[in-house]
Biotite code that builds the C-alpha atoms (Angstrom):
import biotite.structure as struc

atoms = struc.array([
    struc.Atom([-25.533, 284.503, 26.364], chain_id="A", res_id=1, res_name="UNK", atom_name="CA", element="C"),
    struc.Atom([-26.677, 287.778, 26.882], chain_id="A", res_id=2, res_name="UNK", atom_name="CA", element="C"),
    struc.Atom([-29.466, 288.458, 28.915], chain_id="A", res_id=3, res_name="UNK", atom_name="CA", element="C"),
    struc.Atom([-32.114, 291.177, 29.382], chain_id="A", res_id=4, res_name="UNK", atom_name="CA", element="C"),
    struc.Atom([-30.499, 293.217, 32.113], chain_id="A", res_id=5, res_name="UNK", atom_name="CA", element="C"),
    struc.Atom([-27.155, 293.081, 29.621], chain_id="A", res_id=6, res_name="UNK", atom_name="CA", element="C"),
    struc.Atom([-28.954, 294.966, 26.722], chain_id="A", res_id=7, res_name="UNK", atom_name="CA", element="C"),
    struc.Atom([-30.641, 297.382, 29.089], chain_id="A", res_id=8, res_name="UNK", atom_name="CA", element="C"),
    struc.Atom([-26.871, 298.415, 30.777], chain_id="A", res_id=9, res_name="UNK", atom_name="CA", element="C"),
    struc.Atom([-25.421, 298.455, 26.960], chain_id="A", res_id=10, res_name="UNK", atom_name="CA", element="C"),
    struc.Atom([-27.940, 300.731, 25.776], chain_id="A", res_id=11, res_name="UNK", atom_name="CA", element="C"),
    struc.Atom([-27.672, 302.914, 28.465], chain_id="A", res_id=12, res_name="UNK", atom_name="CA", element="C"),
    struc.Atom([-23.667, 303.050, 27.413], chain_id="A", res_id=13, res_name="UNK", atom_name="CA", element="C"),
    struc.Atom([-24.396, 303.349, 24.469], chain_id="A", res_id=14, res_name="UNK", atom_name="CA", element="C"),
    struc.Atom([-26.797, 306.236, 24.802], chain_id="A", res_id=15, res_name="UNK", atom_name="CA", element="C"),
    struc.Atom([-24.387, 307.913, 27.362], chain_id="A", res_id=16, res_name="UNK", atom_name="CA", element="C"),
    struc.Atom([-21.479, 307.557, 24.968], chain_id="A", res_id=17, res_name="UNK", atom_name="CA", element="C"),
    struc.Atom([-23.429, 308.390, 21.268], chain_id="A", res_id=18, res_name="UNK", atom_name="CA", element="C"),
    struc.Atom([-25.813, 311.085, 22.269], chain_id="A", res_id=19, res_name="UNK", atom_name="CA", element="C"),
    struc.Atom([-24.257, 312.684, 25.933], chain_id="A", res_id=20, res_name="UNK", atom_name="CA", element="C"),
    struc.Atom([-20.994, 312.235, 24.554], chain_id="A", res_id=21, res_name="UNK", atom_name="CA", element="C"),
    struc.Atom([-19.610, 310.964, 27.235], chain_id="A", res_id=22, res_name="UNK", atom_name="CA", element="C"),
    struc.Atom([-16.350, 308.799, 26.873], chain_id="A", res_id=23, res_name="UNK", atom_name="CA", element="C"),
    struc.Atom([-16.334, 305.205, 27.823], chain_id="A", res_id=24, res_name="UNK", atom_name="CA", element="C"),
    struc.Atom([-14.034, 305.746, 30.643], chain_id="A", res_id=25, res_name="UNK", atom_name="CA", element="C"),
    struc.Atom([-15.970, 307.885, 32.416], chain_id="A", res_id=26, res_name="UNK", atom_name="CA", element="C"),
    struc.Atom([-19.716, 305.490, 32.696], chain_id="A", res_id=27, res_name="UNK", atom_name="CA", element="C"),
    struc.Atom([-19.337, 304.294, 35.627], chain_id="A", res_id=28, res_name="UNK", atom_name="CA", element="C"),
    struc.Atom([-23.121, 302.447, 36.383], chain_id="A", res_id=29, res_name="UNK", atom_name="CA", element="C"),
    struc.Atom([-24.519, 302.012, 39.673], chain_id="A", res_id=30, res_name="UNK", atom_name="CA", element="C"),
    struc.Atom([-26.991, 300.655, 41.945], chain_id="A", res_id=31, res_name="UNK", atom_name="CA", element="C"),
    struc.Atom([-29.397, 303.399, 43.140], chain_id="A", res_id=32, res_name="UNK", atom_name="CA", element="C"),
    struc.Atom([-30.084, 303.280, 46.777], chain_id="A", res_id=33, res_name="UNK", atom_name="CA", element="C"),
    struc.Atom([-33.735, 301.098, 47.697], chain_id="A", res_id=34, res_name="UNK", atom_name="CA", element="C"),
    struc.Atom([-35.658, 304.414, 47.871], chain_id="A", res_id=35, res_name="UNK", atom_name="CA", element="C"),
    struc.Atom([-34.924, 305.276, 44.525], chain_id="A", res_id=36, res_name="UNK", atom_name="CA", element="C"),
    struc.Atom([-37.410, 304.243, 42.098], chain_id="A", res_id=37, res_name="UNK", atom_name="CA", element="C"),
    struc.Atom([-35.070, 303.205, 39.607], chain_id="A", res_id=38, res_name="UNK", atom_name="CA", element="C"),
    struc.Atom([-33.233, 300.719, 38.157], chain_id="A", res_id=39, res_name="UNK", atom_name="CA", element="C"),
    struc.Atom([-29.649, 301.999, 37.532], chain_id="A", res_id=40, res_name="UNK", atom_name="CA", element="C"),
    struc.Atom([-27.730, 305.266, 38.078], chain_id="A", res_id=41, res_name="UNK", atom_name="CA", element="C"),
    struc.Atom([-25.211, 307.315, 36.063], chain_id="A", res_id=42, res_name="UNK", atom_name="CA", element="C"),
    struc.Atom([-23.135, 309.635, 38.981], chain_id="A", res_id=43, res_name="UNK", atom_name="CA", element="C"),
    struc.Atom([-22.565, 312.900, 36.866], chain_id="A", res_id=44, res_name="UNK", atom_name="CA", element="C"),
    struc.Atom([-20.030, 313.883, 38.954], chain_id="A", res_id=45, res_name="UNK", atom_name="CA", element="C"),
    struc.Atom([-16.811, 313.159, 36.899], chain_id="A", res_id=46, res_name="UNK", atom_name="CA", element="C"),
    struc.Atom([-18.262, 314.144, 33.462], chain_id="A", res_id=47, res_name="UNK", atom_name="CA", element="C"),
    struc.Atom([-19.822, 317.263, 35.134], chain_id="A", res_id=48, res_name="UNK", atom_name="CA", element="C"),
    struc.Atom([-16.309, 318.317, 36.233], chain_id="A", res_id=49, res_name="UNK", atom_name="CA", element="C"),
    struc.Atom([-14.499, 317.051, 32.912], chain_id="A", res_id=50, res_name="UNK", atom_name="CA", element="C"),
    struc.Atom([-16.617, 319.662, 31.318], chain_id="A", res_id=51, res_name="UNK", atom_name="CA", element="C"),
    struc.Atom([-16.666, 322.414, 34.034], chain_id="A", res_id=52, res_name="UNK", atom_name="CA", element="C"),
    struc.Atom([-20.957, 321.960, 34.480], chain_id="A", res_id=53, res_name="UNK", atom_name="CA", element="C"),
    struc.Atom([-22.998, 322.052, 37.332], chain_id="A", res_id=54, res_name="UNK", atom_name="CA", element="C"),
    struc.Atom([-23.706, 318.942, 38.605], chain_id="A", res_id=55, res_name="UNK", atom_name="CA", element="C"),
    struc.Atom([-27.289, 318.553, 38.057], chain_id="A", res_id=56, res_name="UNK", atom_name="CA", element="C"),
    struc.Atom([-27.479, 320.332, 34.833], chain_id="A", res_id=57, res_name="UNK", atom_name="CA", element="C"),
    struc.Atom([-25.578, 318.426, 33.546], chain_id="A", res_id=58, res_name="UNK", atom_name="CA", element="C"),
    struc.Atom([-27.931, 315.640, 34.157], chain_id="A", res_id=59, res_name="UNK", atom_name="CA", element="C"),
    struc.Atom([-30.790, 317.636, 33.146], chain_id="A", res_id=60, res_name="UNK", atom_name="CA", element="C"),
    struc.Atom([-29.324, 318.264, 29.941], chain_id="A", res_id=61, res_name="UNK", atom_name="CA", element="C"),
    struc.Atom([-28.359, 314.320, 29.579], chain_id="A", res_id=62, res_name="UNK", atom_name="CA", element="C"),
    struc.Atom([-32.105, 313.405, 30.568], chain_id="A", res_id=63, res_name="UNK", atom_name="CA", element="C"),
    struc.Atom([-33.277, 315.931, 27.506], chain_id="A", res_id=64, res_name="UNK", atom_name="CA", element="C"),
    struc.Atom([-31.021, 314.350, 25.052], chain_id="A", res_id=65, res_name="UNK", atom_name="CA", element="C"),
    struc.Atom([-31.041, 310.982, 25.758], chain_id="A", res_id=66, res_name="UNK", atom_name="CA", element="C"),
    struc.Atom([-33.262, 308.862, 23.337], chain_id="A", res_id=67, res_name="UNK", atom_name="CA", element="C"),
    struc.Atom([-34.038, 305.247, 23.298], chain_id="A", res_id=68, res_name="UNK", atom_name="CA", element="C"),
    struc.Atom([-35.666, 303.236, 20.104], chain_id="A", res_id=69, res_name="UNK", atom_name="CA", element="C"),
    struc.Atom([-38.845, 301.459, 20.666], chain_id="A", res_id=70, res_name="UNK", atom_name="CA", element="C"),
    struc.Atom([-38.211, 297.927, 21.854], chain_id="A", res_id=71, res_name="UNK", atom_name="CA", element="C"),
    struc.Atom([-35.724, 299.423, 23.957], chain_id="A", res_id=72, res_name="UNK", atom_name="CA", element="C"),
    struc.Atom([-35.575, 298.003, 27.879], chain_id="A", res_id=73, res_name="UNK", atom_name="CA", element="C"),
    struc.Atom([-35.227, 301.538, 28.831], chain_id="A", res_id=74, res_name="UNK", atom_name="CA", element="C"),
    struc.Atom([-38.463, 302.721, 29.944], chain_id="A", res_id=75, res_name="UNK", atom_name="CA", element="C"),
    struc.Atom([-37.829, 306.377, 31.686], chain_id="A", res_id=76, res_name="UNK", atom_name="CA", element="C"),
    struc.Atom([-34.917, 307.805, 32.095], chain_id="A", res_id=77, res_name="UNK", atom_name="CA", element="C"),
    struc.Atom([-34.631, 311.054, 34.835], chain_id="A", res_id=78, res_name="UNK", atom_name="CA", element="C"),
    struc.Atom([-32.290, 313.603, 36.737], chain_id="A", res_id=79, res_name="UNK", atom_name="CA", element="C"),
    struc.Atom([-32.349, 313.384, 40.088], chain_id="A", res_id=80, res_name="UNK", atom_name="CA", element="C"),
    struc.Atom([-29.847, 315.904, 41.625], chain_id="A", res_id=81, res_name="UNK", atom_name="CA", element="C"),
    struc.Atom([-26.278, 314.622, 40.457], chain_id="A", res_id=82, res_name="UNK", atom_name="CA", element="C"),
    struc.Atom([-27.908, 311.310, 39.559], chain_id="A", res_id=83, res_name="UNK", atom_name="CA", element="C"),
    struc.Atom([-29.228, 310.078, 36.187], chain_id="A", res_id=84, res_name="UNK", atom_name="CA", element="C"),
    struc.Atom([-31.547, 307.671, 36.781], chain_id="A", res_id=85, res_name="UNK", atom_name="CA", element="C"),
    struc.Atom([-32.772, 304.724, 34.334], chain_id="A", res_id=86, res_name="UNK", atom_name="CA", element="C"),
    struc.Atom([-36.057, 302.469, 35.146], chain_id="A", res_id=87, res_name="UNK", atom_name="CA", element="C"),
    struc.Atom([-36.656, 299.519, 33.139], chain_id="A", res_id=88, res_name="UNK", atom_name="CA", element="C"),
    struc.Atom([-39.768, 299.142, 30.752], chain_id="A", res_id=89, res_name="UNK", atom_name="CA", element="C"),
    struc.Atom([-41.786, 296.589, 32.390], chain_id="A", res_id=90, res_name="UNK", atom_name="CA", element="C"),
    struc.Atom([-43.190, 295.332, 29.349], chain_id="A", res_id=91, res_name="UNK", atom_name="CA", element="C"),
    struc.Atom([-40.230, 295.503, 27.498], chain_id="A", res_id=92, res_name="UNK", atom_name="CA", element="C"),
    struc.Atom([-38.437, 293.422, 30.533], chain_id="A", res_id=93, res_name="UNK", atom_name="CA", element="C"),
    struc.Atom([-41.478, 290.385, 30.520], chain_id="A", res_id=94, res_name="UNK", atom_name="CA", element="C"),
    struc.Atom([-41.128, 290.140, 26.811], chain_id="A", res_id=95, res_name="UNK", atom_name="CA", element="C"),
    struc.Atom([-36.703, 289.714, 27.026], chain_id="A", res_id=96, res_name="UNK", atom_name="CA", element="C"),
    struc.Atom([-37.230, 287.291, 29.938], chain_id="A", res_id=97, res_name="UNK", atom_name="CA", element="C"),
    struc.Atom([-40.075, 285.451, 27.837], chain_id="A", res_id=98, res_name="UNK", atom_name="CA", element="C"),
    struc.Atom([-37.913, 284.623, 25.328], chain_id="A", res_id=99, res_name="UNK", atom_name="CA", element="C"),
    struc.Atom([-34.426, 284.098, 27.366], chain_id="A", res_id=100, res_name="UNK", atom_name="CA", element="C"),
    struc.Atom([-36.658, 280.819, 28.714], chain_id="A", res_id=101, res_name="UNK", atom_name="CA", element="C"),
    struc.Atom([-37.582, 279.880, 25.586], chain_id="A", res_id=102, res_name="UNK", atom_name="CA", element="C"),
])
């Protein structure tokens, strides 16, 4: 079964991969540290240096581009240094859980 936290991380590959055109290989999702406000992280580092870009404007330009459809889990999605930074949509995430107990 595929739960709510599942779809959020494959739309944000899928976003990464579609619209940043980044390859597959090269998502690498992480935990952010506690005082980030966020959810996950995308490191910019390698993809940065795969296409000779600054670090962080690279992840400007990827938190520009990126677009999620409504209904989507992803709620905000922001650059943060050489960070990308997704937050879940609250209301998004108490509507998936909802119906993963039903």
């Amino acid at each position: 079964m595929d739960y709510a936290l599942d779809h959020f991380e494959r739309a944000i590959r899928t976003a990464l991969a579609e619209q940043g055109g980044i390859p597959a290989d090269q998502i690498e999702l992480v935990t952010p540290k506690p005082t980030i406000p966020a959810d996950l992280a995308f490191p910019v580092f390698r993809a940065a240096r795969e296409r000779h870009i600054q670090v962080p404007a690279l992840a400007r330009a990827l938190a520009g581009a990126l677009r999620f459809n409504d209904g989507s889990l992803v709620g905000t999605v922001a650059a943060a240094g050489p960070f990308l930074n997704f937050s879940l949509d609250p209301a998004g995430l108490a509507a998936a859980v909802l119906e993963e107990v039903e």
